[in-house]
C-alpha positions as CSV (number, residue, x, y, z in Angstrom):
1,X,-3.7,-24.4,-46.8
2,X,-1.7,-21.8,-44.7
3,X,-3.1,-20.3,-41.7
4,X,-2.9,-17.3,-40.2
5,X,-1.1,-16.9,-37.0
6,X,-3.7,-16.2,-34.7
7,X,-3.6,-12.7,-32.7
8,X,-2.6,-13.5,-28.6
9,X,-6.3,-12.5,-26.8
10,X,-6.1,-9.2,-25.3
11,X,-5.2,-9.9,-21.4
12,X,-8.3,-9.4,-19.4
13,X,-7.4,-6.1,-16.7
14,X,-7.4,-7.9,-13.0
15,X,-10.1,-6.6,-11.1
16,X,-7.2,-3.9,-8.8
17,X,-6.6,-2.6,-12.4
18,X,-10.2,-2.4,-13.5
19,X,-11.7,-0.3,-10.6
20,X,-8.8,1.0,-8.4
21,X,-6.9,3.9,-9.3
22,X,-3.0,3.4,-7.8
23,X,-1.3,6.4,-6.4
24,X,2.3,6.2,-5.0
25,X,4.2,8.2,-2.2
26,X,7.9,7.4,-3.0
27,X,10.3,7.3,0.3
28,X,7.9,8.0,2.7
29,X,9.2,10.1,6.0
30,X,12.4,10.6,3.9
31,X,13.4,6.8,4.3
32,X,14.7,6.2,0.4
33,X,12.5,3.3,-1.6
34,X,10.0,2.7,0.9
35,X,7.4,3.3,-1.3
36,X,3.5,3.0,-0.4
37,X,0.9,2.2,-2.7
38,X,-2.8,3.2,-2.2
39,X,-5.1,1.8,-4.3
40,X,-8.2,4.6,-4.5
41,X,-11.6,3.0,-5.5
42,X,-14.7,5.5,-7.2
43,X,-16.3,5.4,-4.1
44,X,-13.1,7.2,-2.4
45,X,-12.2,4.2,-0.2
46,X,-8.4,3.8,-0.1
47,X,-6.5,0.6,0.3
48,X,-3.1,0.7,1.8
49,X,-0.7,-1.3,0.4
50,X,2.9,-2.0,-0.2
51,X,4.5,-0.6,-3.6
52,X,6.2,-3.1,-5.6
53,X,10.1,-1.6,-5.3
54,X,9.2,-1.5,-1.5
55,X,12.9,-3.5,0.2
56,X,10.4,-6.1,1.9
57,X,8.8,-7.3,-1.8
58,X,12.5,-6.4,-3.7
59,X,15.1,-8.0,-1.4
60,X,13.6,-11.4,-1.0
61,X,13.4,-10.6,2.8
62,X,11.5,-13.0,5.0
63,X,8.7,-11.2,7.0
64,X,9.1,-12.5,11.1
65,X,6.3,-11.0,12.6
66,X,3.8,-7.6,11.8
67,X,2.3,-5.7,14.4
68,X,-0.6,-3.2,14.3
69,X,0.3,-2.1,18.4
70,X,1.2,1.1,17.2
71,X,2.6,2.4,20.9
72,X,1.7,1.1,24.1
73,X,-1.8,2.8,24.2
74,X,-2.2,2.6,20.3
75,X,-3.1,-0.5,18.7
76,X,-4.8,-0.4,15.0
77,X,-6.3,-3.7,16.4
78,X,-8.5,-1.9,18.5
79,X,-10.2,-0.7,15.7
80,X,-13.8,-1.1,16.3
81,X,-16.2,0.7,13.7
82,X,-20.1,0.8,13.6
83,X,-23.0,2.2,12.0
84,X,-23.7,4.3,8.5
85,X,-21.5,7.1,10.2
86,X,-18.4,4.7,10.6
87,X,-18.3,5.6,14.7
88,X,-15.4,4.4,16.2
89,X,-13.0,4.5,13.4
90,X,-9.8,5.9,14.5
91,X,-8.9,9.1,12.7
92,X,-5.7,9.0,10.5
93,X,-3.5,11.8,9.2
94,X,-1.0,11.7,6.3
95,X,1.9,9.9,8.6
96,X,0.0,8.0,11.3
97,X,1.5,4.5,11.1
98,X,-0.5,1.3,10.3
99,X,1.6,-1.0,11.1
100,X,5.5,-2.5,11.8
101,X,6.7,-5.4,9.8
102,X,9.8,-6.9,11.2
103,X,11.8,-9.0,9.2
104,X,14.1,-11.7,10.1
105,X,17.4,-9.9,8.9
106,X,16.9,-7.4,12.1
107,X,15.5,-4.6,9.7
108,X,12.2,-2.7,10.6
109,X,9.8,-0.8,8.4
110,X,6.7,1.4,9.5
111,X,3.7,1.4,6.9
112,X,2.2,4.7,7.0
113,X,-1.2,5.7,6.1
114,X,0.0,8.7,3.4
115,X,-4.1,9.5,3.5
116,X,-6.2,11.6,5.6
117,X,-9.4,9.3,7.1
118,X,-11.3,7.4,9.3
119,X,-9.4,3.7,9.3
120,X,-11.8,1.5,8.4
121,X,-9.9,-2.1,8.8
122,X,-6.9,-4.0,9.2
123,X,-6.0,-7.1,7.2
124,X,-5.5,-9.2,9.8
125,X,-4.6,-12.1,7.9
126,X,-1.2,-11.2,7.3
127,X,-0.8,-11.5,11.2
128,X,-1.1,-14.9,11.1
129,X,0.2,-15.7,7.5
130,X,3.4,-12.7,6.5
131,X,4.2,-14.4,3.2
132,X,0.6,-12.8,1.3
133,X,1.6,-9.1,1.9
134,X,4.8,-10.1,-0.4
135,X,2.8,-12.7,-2.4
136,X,0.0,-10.5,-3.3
137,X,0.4,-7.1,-1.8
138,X,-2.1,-5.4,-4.1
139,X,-5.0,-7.8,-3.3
140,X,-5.1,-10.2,-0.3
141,X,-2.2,-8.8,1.1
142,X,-2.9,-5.7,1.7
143,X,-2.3,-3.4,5.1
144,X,-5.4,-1.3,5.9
145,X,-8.2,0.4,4.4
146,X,-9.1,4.1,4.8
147,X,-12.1,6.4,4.1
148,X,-11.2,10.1,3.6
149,X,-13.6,12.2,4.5
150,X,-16.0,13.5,1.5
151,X,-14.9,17.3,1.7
152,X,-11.4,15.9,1.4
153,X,-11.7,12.8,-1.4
154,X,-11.0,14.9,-3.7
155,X,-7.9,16.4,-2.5
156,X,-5.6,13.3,-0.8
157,X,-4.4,12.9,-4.4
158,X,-2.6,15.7,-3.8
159,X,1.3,14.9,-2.9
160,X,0.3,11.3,-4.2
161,X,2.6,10.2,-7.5
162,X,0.6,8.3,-10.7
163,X,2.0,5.5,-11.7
164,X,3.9,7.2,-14.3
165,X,5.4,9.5,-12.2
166,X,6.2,6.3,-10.0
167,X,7.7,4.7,-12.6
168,X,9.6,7.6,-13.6
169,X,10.7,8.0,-10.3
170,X,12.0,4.1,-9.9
171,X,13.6,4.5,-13.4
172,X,15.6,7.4,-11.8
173,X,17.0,5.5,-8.7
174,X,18.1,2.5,-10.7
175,X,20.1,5.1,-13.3
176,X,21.4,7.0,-9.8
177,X,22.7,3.1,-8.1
178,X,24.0,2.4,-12.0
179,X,25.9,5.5,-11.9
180,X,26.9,5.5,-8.5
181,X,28.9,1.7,-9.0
């Protein structure tokens, strides 16, 4: 008796996928393929992350330190929210930088917010362990997490790419570099 090849089982979304929207901004400040990521939850709370053609996650870089001391009287460490009215939080625009990875190749990048908000932590975890913001960036190694305020949750989209527009975008820089050799 002949049986039927059975039908693969329909891959169960992660949980990022099932209740995170992602929104890109491609070559932040101007600096071409650092892409952002931020992955926007229902309840408007955004979580900052690394996109995946970002040079630290593409070029097989090794990450020698991060830092969240901003300038010398700005550290996203000092962070220190409290209360239903998140006091404390420091207040983010569009380009505020999060944080500084520096990898071991002498190169420098700046993760920036790309959303107006209060700044409502810091994974400090890749502090003390680099490799999870290129193992998992979406999930455990993420950079920060923002709250935009309610009058504005609807509007920090705006300037943000979907991910087909992302995509789109990536497909176009590979064709340019293809072209270009």
């Amino acid at each position: 008796m002949a049986t039927e090849p059975e039908a693969p089982e329909p891959a169960v979304p992660s949980l990022v996928d099932r209740y995170f929207t992602r929104w890109y901004k491609a070559d932040v400040k101007g600096k071409p393929c650092e892409d952002h990521c931020i992955l926007q939850h229902s309840n408007r709370i955004c979580v900052i992350t690394l996109a995946e053609s970002h040079p630290v996650l593409q070029s097989g870089k090794t990450i020698k330190s991060i830092s969240y001391q901003i300038s010398t009287n700005c550290s996203r460490l000092q962070n220190k929210v409290s209360g239903k009215c998140k006091r404390g939080a420091q207040f983010l625009t569009e380009l505020a930088p999060l944080c500084k990875i520096y990898c071991s190749d002498g190169e420098e990048y700046t993760i920036s917010s790309c959303v107006r908000g209060r700044l409502m932590e810091v994974n400090e975890n890749i502090l003390h362990e680099p490799s999870i913001l290129q193992e998992k960036p979406s999930t455990e190694g993420y950079i920060a997490v923002v709250l935009p305020k309610f009058e504005e949750s609807r509007s920090i989209t705006d300037g943000l790419l979907t991910q087909k527009q992302y995509e789109e975008v990536v497909v176009k820089r590979i064709h340019a570099t293809t072209a270009a050799s």
